[in-house]
FISE-428381 format. One record per residue: residue number from 1; x, y, z of N, C-alpha, C, O in turn. Coordinates in Angstrom, 1 decimal. Layout:
<recs>
  resi     npx     npy     npz    capx    capy    capz     cpx     cpy     cpz     opx     opy     opz
   NUM       X       Y       Z       X       Y       Z       X       Y       Z       X       Y       Z
...
</recs>
This chain:
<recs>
  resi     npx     npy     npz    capx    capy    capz     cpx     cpy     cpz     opx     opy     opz
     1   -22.1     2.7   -13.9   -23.5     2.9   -14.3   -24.0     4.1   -13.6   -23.8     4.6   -12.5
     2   -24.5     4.4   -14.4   -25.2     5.8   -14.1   -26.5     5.9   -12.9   -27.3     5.1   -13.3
     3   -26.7     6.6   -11.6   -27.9     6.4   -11.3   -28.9     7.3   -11.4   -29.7     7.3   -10.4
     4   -29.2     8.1   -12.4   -29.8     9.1   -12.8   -31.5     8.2   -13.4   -31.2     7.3   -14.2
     5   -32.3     8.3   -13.2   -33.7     7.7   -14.1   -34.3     8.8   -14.7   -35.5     8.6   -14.8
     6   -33.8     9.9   -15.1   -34.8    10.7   -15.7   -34.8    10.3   -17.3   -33.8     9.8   -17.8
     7   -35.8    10.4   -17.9   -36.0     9.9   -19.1   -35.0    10.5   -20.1   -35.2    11.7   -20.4
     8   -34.4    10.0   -20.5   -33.0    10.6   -21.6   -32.7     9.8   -22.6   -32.7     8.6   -22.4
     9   -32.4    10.1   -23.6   -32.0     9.2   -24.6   -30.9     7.8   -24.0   -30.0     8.0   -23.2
    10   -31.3     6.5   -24.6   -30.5     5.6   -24.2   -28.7     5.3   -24.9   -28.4     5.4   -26.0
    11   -28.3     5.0   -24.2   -26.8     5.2   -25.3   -26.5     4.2   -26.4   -25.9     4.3   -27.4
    12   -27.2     2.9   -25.9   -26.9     2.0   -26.6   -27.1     1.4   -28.3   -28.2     0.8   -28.4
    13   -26.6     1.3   -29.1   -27.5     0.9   -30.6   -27.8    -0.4   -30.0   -27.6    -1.1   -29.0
    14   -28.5    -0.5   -31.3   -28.7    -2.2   -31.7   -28.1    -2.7   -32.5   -27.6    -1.7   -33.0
    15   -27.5    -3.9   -33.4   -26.8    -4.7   -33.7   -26.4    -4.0   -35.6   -27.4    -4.1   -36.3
    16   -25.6    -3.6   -36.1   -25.8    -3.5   -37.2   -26.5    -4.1   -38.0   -27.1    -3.5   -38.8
    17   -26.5    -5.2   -38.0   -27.2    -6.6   -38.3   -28.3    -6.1   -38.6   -28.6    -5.9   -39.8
    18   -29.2    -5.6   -37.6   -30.5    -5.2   -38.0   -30.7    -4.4   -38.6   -31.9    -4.5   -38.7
    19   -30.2    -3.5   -39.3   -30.6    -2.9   -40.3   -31.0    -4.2   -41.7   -32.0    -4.2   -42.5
    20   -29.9    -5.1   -41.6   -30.2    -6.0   -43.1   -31.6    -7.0   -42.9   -32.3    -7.8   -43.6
    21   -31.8    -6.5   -41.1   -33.3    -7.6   -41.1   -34.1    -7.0   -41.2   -35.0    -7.5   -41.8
    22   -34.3    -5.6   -40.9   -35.3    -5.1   -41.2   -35.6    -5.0   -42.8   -36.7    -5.1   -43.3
    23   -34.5    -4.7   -43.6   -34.3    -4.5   -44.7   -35.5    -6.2   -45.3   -36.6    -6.2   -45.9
    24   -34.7    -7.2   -45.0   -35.2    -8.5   -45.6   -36.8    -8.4   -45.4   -37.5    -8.6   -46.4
    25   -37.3    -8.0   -44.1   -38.6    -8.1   -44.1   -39.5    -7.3   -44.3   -40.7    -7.2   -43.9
    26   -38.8    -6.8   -44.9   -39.7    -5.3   -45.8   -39.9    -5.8   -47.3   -40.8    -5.4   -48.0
    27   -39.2    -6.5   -47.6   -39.3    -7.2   -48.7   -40.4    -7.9   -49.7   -40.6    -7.5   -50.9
    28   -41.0    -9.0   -48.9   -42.1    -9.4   -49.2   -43.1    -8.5   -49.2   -44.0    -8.9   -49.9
    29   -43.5    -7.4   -48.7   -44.9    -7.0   -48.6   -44.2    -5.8   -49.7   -45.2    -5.1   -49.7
    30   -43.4    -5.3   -50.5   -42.8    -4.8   -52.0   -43.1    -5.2   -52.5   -43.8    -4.7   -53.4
    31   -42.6    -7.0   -52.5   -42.8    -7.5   -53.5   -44.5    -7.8   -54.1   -44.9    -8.1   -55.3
    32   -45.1    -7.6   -52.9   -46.5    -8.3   -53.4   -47.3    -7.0   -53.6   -48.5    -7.0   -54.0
    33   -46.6    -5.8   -53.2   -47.4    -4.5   -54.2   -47.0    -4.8   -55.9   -47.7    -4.9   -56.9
    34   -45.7    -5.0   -55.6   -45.2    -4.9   -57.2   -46.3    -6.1   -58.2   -47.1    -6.0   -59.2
    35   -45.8    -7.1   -57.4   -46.9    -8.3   -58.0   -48.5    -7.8   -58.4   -48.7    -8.1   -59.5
    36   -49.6    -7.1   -57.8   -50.5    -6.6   -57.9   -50.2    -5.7   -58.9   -51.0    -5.8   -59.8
    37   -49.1    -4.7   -59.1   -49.4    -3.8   -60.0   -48.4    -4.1   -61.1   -47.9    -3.2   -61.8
    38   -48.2    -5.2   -61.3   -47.9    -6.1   -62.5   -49.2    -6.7   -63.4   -49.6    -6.5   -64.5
    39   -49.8    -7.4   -62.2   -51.0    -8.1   -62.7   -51.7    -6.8   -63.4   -52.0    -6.8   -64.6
    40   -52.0    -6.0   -62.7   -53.4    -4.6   -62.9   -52.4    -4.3   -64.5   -53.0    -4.5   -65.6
    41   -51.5    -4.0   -64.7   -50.4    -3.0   -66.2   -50.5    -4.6   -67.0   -50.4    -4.4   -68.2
    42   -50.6    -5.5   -66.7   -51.1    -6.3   -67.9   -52.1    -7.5   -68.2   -52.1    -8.5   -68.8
    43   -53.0    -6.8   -67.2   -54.8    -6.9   -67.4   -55.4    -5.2   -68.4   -56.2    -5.2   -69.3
    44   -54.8    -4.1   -67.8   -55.2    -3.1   -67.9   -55.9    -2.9   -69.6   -55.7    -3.7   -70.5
    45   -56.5    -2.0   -69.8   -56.7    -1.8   -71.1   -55.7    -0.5   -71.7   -55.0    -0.6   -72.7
    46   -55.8     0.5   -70.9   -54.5     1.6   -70.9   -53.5     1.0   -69.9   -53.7     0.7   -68.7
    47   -52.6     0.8   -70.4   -51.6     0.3   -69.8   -50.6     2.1   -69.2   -49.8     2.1   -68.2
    48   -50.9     2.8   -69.8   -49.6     4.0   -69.2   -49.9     4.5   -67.6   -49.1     5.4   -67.1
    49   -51.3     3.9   -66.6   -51.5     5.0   -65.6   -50.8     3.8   -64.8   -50.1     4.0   -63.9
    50   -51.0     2.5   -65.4   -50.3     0.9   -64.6   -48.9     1.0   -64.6   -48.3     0.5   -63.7
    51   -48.1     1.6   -65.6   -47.0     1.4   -66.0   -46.6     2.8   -65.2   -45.4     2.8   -65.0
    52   -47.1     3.7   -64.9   -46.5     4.9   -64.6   -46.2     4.6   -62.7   -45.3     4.9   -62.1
    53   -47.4     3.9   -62.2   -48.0     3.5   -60.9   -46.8     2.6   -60.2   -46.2     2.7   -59.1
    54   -46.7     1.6   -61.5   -45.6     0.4   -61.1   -44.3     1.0   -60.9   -43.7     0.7   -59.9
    55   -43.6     2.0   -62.0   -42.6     2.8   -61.9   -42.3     3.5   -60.5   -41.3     3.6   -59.9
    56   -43.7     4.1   -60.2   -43.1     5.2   -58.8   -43.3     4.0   -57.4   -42.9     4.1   -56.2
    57   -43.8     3.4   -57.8   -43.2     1.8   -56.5   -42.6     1.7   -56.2   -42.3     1.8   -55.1
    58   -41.7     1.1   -57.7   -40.3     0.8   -57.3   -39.5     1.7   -56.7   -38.6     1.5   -55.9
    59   -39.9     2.8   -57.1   -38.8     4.0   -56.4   -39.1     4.4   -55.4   -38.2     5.1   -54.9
    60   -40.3     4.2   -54.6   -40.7     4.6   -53.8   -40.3     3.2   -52.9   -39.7     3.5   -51.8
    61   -40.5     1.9   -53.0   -39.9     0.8   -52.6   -38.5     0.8   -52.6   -38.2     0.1   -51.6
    62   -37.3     1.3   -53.5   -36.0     0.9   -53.3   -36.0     2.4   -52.1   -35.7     2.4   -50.9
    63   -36.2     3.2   -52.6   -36.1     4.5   -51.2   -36.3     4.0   -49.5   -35.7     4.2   -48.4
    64   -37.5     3.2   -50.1   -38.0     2.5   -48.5   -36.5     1.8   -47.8   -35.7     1.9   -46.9
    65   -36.8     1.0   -48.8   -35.6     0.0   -48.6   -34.0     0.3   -48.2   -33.3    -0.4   -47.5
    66   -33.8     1.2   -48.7   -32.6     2.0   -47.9   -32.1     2.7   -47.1   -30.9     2.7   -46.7
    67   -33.6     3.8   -46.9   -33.9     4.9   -46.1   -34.0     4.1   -44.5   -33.2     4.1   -43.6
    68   -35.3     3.3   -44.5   -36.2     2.8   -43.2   -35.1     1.9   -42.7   -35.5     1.7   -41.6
    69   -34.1     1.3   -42.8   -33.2     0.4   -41.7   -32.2     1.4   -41.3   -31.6     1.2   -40.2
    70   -31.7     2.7   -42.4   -30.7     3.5   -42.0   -31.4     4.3   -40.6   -30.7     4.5   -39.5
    71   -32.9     4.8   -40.9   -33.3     6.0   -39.9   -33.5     5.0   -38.4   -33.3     5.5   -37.3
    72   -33.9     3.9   -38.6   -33.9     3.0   -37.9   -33.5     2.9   -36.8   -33.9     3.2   -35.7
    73   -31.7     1.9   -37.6   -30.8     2.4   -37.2   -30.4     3.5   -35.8   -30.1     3.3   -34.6
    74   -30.6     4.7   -36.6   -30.3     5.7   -35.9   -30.8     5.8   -35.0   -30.1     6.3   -34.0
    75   -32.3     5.2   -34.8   -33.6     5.7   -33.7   -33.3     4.4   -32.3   -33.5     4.4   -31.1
    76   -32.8     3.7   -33.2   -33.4     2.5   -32.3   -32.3     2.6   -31.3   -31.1     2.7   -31.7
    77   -32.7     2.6   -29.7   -31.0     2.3   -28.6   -31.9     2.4   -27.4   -32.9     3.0   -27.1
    78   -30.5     1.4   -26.5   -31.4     1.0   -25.2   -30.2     1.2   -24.5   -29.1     1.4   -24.9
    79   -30.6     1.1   -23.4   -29.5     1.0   -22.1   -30.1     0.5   -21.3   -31.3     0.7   -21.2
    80   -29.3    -0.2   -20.2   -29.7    -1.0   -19.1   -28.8    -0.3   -17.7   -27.6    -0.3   -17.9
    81   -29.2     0.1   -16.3   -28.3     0.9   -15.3   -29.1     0.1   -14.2   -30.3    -0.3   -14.4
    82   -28.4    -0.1   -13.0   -28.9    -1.0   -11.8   -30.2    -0.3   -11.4   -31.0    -1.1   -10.9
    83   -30.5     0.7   -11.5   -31.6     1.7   -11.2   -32.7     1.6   -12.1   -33.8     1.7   -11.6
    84   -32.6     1.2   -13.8   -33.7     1.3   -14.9   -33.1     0.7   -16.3   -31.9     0.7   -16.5
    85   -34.3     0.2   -17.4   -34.4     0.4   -18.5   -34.0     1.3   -19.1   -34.1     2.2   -18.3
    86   -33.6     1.7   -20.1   -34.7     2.6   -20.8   -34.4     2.3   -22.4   -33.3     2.0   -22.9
    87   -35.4     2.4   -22.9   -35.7     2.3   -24.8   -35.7     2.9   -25.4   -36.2     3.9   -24.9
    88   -35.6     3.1   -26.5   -36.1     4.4   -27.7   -36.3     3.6   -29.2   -35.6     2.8   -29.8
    89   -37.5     4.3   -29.4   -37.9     2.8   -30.8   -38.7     4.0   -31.6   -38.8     5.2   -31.1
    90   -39.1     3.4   -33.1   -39.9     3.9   -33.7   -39.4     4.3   -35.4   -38.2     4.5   -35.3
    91   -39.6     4.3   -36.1   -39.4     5.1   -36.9   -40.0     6.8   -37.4   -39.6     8.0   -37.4
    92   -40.9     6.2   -37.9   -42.0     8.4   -37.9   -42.6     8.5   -36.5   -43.0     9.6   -36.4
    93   -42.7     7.7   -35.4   -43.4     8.0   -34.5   -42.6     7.1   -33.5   -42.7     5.9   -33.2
    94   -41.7     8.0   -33.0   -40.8     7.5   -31.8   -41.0     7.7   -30.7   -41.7     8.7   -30.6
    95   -40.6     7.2   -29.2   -40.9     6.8   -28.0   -40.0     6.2   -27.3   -39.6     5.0   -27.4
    96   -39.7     7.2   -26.4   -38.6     6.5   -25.4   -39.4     6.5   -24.3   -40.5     7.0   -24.1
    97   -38.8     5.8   -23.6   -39.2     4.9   -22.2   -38.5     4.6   -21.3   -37.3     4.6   -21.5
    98   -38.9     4.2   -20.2   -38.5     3.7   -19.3   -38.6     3.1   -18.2   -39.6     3.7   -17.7
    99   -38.1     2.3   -17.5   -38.6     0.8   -16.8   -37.3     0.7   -15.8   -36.2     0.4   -16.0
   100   -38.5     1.3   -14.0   -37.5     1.6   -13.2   -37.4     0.2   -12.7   -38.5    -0.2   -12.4
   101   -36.1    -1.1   -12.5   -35.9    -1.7   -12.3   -36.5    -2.5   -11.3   -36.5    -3.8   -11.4
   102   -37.0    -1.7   -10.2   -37.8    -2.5    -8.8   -39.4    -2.6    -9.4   -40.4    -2.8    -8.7
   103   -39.5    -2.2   -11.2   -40.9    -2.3   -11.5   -40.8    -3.6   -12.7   -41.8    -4.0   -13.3
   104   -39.4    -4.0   -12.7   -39.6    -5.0   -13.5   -40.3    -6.4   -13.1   -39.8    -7.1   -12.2
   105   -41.3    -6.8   -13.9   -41.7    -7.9   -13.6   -41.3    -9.6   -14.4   -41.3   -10.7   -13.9
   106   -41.1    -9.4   -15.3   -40.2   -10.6   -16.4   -39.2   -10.1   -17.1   -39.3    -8.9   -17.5
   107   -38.2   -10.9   -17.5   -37.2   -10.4   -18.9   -37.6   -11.9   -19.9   -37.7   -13.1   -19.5
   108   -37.9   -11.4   -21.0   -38.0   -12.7   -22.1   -36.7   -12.2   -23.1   -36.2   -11.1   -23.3
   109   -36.6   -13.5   -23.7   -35.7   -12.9   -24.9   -36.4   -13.9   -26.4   -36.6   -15.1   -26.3
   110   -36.7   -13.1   -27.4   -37.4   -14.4   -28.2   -36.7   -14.0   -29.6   -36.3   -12.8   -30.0
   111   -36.5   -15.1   -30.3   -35.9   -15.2   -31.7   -36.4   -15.8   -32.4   -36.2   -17.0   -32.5
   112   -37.3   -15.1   -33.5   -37.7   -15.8   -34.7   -36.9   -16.3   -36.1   -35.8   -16.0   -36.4
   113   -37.7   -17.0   -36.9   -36.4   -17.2   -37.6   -35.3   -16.3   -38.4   -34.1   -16.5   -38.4
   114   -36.0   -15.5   -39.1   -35.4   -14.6   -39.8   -34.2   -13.8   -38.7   -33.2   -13.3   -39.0
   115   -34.6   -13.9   -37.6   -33.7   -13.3   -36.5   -32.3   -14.6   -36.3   -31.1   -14.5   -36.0
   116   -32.9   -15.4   -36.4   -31.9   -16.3   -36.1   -30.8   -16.6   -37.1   -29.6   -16.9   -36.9
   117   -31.7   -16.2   -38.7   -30.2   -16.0   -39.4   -29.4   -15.0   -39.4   -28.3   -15.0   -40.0
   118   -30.0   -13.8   -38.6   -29.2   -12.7   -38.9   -28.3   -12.5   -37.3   -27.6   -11.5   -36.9
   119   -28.6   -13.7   -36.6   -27.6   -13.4   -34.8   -28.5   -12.6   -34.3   -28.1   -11.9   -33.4
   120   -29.6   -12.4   -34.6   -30.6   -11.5   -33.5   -31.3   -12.0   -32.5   -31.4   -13.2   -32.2
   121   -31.8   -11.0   -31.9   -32.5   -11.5   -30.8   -33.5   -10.3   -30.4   -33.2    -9.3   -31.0
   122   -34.7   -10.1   -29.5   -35.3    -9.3   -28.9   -36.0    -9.2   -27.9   -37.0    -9.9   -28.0
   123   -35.8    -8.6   -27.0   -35.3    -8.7   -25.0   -36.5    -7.8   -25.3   -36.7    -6.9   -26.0
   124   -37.3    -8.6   -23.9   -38.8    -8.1   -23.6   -38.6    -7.7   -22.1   -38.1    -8.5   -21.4
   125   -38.8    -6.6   -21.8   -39.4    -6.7   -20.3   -40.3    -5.9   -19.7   -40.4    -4.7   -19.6
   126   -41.2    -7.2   -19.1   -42.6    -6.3   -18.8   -42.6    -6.1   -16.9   -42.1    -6.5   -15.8
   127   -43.4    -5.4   -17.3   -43.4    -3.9   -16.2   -45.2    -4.5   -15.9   -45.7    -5.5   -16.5
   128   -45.9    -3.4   -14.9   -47.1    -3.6   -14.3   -47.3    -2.4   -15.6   -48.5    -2.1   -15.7
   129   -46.5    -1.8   -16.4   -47.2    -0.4   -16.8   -48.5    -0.8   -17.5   -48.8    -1.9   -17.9
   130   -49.1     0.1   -17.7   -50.8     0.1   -18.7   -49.6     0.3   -20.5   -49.8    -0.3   -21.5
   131   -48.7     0.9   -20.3   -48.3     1.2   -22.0   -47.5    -0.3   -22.2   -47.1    -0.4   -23.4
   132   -47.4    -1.5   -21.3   -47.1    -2.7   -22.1   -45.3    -2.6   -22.0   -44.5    -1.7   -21.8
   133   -45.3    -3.9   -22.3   -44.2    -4.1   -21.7   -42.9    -3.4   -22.5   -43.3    -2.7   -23.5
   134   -41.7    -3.3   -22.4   -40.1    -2.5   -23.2   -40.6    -3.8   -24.5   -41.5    -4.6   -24.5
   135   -39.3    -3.5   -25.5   -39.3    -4.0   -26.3   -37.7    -3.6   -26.9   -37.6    -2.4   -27.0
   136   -36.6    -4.4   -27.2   -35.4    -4.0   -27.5   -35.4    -4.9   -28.3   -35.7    -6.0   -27.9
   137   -35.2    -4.6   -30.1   -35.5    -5.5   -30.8   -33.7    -5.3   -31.9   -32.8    -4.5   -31.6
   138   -33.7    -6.0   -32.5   -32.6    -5.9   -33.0   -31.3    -6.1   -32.4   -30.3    -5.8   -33.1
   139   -31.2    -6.8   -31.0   -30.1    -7.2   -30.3   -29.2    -8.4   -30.8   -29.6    -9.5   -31.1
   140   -27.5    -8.0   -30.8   -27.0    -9.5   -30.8   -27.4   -10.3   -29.9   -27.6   -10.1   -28.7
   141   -27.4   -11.9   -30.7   -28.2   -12.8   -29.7   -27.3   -12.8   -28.4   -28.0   -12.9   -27.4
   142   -25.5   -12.8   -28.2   -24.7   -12.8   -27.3   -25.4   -11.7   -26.3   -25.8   -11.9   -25.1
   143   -25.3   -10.4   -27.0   -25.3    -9.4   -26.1   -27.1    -9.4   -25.1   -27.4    -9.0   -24.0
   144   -28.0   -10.1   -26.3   -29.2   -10.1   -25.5   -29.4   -11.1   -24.2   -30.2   -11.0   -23.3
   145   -28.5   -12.1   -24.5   -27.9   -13.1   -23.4   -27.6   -12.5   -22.3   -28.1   -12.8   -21.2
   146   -26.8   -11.8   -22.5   -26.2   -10.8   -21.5   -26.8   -10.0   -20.6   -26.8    -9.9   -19.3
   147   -27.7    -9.3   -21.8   -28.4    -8.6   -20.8   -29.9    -8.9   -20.5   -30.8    -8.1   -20.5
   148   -30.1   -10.4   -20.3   -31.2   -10.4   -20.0   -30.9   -11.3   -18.5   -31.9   -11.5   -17.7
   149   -29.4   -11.8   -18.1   -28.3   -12.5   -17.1   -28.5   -11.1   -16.5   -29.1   -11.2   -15.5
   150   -28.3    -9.9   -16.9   -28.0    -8.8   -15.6   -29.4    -8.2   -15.6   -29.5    -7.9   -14.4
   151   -30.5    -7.9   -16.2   -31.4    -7.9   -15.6   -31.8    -8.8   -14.4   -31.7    -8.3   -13.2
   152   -32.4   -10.1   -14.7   -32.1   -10.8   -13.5   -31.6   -11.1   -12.4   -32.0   -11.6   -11.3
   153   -30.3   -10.4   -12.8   -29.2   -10.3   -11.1   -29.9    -8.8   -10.9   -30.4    -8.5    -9.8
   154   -29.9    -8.3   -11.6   -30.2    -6.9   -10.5   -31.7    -6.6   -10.1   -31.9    -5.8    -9.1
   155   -32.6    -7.0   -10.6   -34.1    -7.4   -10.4   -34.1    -7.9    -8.9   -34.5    -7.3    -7.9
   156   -33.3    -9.3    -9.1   -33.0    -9.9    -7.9   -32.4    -9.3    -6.7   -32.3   -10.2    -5.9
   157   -32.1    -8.6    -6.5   -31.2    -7.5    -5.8   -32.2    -6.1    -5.2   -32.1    -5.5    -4.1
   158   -32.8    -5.9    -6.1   -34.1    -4.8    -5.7   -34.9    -5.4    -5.0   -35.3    -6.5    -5.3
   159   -35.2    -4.6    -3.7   -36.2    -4.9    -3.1   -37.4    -3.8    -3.2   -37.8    -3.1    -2.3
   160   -38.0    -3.8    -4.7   -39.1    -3.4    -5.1   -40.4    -4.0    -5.4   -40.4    -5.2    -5.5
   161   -41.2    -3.4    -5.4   -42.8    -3.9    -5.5   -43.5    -4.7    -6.9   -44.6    -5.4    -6.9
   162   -42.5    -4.4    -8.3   -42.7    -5.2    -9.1   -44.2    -5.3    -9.7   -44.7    -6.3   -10.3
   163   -45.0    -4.1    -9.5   -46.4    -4.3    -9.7   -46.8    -2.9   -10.2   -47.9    -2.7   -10.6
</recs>
């Protein structure tokens, strides 16, 4: 492990997996544009500005849909070192971080359901910071096990202020 803390990109991805969850839960809120501009193209009285509207949706929806879990993907990665955190999240508006270990105050790990079908998981750890606590989302549930066991041991091991 590295004992460097200066803010640097983290090495680690997140789960391939997540790409197909993000993908699934982008889903529903497509689908219920599409549904609206179904309803509006056959309520309409001109039907070509509804029909032209619904068209650039879809394409602008299946684009979403393929694009946003690949760039994702790419963005999203964490690493954990006896010294610190650190995160990197976002898609158009990214943000890396980091969370010097003697400032960790909790590790949570929580799984909703859609995470649960996909082996996911996402490892919280909050800090005294004002910007709110890490967030490592897209983790295998094994590996977020893991590393929410070695946060703990090494938390425990710091004799930092934690505030």
């Amino acid at each position: 492990m590295t004992t460097s803390t200066r803010l640097r990109p983290p090495r680690n991805l997140v789960s391939p997996r997540a790409r197909w969850h993000w993908t699934v839960r982008a889903v529903p809120g497509w689908i219920a544009v599409l549904a609206a501009e179904v309803v509006w193209a056959t309520a309409a009285d001109r039907r070509t500005p509804a029909v032209i509207a619904l068209v650039v949706t879809v394409i602008v929806a299946a684009a979403h849909l393929v694009v946003m879990p690949l760039w994702r993907f790419r963005v999203h990665r964490w690493e954990a070192t006896n010294e610190a955190v650190y995160t990197q999240a976002g898609w158009l508006h990214q943000e890396r971080r980091i969370a010097p270990v003697s400032r960790i105050q909790t590790v949570d790990t929580a799984r909703g359901l859609l995470q649960q079908l996909f082996g996911l998981a996402t490892v919280t750890v909050t800090t005294a910071s004002a910007a709110g606590p890490l967030k490592i989302n897209g983790l295998d549930q094994d590996v977020a096990r893991e590393l929410v066991d070695e946060l703990t041991v090494t938390t425990q091991a710091h004799q930092g202020d934690a505030t």
